[in-house]
C-alpha positions in Angstrom: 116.8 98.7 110.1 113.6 98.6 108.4 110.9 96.4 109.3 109.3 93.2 108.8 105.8 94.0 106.6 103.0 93.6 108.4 98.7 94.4 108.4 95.8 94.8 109.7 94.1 91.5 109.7 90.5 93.2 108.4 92.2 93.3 104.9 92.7 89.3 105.3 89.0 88.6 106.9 87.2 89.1 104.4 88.9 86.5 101.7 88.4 83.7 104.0 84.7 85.2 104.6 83.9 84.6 101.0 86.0 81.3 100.6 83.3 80.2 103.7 80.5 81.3 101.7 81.4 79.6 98.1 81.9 76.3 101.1 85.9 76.3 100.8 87.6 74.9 104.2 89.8 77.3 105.1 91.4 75.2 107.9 94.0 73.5 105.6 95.0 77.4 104.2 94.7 79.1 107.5 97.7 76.1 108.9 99.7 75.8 105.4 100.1 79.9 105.4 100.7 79.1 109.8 98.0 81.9 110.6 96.1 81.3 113.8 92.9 80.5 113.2 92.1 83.3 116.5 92.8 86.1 114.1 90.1 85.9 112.4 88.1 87.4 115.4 90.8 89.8 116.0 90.5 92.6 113.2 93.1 94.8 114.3 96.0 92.6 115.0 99.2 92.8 112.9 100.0 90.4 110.8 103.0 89.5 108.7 102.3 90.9 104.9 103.8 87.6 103.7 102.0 85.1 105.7 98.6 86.7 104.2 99.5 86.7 101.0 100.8 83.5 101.0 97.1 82.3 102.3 95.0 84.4 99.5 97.3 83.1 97.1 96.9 79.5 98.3 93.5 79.7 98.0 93.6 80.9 94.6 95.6 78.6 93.0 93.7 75.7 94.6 90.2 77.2 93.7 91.2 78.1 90.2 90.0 81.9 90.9 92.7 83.9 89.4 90.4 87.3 89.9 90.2 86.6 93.6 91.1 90.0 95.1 88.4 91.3 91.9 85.7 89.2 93.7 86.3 90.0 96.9 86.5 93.6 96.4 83.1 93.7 94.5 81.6 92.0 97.6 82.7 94.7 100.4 83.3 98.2 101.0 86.4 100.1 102.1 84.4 100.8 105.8 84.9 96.9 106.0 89.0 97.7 106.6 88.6 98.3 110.4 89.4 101.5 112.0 91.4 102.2 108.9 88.4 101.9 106.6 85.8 103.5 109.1 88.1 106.7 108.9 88.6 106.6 105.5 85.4 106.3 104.7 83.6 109.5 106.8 85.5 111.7 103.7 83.7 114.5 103.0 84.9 114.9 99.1 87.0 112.4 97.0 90.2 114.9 97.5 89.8 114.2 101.3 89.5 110.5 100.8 92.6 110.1 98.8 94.4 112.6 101.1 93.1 110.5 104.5 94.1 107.4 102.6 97.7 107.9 101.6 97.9 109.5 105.4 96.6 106.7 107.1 97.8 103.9 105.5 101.3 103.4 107.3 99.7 102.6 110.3 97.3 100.3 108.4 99.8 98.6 106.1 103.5 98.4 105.8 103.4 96.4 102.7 103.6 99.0 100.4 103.4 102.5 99.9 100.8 104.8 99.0 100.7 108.2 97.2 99.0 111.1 94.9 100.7 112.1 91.5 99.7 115.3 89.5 99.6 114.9 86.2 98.2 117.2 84.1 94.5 117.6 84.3 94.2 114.4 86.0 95.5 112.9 89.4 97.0 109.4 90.2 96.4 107.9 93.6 99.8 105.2 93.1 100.4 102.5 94.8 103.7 100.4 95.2 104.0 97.2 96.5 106.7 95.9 98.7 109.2 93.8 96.3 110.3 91.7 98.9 106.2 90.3 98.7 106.4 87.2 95.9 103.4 85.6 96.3 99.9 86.9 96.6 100.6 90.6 95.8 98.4 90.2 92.3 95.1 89.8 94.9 96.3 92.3 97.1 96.2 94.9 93.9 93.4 93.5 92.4 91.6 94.4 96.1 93.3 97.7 96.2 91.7 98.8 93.0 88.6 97.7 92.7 88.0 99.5 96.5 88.6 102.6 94.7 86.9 102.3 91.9 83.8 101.7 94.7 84.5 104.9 96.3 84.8 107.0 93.2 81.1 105.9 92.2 80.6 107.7 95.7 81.8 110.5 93.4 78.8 110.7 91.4 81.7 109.3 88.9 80.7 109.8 85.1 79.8 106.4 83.2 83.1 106.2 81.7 84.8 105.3 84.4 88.4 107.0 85.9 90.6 107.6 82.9 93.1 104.9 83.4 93.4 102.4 85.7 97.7 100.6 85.9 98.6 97.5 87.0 101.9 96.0 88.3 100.4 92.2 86.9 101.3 91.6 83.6 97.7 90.1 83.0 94.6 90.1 84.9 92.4 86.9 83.7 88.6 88.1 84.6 89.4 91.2 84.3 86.3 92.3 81.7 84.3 90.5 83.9 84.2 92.6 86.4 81.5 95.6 86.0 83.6 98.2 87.2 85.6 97.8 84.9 83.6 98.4 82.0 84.8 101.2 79.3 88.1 101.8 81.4 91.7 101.9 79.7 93.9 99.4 81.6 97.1 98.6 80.9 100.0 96.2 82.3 103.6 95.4 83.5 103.9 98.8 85.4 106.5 99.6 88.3 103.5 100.5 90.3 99.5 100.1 90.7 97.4 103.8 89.9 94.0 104.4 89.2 93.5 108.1 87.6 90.9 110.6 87.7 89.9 113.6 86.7 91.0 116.6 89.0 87.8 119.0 88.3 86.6 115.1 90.5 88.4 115.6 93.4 86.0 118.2 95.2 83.1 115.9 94.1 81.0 115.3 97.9 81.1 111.2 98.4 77.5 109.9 98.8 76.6 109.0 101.8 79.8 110.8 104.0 80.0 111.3 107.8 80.9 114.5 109.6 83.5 114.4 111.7 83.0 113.5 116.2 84.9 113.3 119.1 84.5 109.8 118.4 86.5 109.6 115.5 89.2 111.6 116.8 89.6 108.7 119.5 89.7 106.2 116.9 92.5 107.9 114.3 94.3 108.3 117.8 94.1 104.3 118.6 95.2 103.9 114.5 98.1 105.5 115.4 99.0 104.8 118.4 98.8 100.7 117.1 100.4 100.9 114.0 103.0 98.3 112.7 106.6 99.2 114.1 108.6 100.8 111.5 112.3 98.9 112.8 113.1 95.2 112.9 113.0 94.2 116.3 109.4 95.8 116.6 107.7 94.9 113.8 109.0 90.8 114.1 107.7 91.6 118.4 104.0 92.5 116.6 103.7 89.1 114.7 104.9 87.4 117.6 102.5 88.7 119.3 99.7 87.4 117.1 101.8 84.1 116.4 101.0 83.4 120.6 97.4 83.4 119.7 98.1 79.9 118.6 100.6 78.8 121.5 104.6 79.1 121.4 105.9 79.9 118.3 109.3 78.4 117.6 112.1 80.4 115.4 111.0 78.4 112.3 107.6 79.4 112.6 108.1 82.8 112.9 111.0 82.9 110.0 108.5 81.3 107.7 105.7 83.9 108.5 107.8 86.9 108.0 109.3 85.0 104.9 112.9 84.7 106.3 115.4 82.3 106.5 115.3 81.0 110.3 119.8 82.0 110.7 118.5 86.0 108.5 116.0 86.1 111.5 118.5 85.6 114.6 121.3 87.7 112.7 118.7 90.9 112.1 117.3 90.7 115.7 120.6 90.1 117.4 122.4 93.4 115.6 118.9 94.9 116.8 120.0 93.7 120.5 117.6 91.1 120.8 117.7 87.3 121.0 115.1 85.3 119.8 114.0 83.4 123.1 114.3 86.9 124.9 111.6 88.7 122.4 109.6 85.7 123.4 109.9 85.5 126.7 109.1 89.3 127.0 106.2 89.0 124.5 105.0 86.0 127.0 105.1 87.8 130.4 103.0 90.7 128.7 100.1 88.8 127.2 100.1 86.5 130.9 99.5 90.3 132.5 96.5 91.0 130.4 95.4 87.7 130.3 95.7 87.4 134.1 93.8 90.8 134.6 91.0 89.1 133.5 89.4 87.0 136.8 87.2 85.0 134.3 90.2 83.1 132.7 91.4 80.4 134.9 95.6 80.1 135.4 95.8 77.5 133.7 93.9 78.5 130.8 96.9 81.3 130.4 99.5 78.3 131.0 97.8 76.8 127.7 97.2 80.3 125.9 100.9 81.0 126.4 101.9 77.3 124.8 103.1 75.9 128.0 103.0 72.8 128.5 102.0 72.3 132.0 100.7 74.8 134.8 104.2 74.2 136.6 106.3 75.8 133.9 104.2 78.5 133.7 104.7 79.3 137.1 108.1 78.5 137.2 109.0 81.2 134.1 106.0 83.5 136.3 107.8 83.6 139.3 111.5 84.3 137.7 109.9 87.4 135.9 107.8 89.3 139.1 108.7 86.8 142.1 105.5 86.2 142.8 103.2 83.4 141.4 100.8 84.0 138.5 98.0 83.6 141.5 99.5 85.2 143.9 100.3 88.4 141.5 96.8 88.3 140.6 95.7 89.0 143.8 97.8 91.7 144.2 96.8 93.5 141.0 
């Protein structure tokens, strides 16, 4: 049963970063899109593809910045995606980036799909958005490309830019604006993003590139080890999981964060064997564990991390999952 889409937050971050800095409040998005504002110091959680898009796209239509994603993407690097971006990034050549990219990226994004596409003397890195995305995906692309037109000047790319760039968006207002852009063929209304380039490219070294360290080994191993969940039942346990950051998420919180109907929700997670209040409860006794491994954080600080309501609750549900009390299981460990 295939899975909610979810993300990395570092590919969210950096939208509300600049919102901050052109003095936006990003308070009002971060509760209308039902993000927890805790994320935002949390890089590598999961979050629901939807819920992010539904905040960038928010924040454009209340701004009036239709080039968002263009902006943003002028302002960072692709190093600024996490672990994803650091790994992508240490390419050697631009064949190695596009090959580490497509690679990666399911264990960065589920939102989508990524590949390369010979044609001719040129190659396509493609990439196709999730349809069940409605809102948001235009910033999402408009990010997406504009990252890679940033690595192929790595390339020593000619002045003329990649041959083509091809967007899904059947316009892109700002689009000329945008320096990268500048003597590139673009076109419109196509099933999928690509940016081409020249093949005789692909073996041009990036500037600036990082050999390869036991260290980075470690960190592709986290990637995938961490990745979004590829069933149901998984991926909808991953945004709960980030959904606790804010306190107890109810079923209609959840639904409308994956972009479900609250009764599609309990049908798809109970033919997965799950109930909702079960996934829950499970995802609540394993964050009290870490949270409780930690002797700085007072009991009833996890109580009130955990969206409990009072200290005795807490216990209560503590004590029917290990039969001990939070306390006294603390001591123990």
């Amino acid at each position: 049963m295939k899975g909610v889409p979810l993300i990395r937050a570092s590919a969210f971050i950096p939208f509300v970063g600049f919102l901050e800095e052109i003095g936006v409040r990003v308070d009002p998005l971060l509760a209308r899109a039902r993000m927890p504002e805790a994320i935002l110091a949390q890089p590598e959680a999961l979050i629901p593809v939807h819920q992010a898009c539904q905040f960038v796209a928010e924040a454009a239509r209340r701004e009036g910045i239709e080039h968002l994603g263009f902006v943003v993407g002028q302002r960072m690097s692709v190093d600024a995606l996490g672990a994803f971006g650091r790994l992508v990034s240490r390419s050697l050549t631009l064949h190695e980036f596009f090959y580490t990219t497509v690679r990666l990226h399911p264990f960065y994004n589920t939102g989508g799909r990524l590949w390369l596409e010979p044609d001719g003397e040129r190659t396509w890195l493609r990439y196709g958005q999730d349809r069940r995305i409605e809102h948001g995906w235009q910033q999402a692309e408009q990010l997406s490309v504009v990252l890679t037109l940033q690595t192929l000047r790595l390339a020593s790319m000619p002045a003329q830019g990649p041959i083509e760039v091809q967007l899904r968006a059947q316009a892109a207002p700002g689009l000329r604006d945008v320096e990268l852009f500048a003597n590139t063929r673009i076109s419109f209304g196509h099933p999928s993003t690509g940016v081409a380039v020249p093949r005789s490219l692909l073996s041009q070294a990036l500037a600036g590139s990082r050999r390869t360290s036991p260290a980075w080994v470690h960190l592709e191993r986290w990637l995938l080890l961490t990745g979004p969940a590829a069933d149901f039942s998984g991926s909808v346990r991953q945004a709960v999981r980030t959904l606790l950051l804010d306190g107890y998420p109810d079923v209609r919180l959840t639904a409308a964060a994956i972009g479900m109907s609250v009764r599609t929700l309990q049908r798809r997670l109970g033919e997965s064997g799950f109930s909702y209040s079960r996934l829950i409860e499970q995802e609540r006794f394993r964050t009290a564990v870490r949270l409780l491994a930690d002797p700085s954080i007072k009991v009833t600080n996890v109580a009130i991390e955990l969206g409990y309501t009072d200290l005795a609750n807490f216990t209560h549900a503590f004590r029917r999952w290990t039969g001990v009390s939070p306390s006294e299981f603390r001591r123990v460990e």
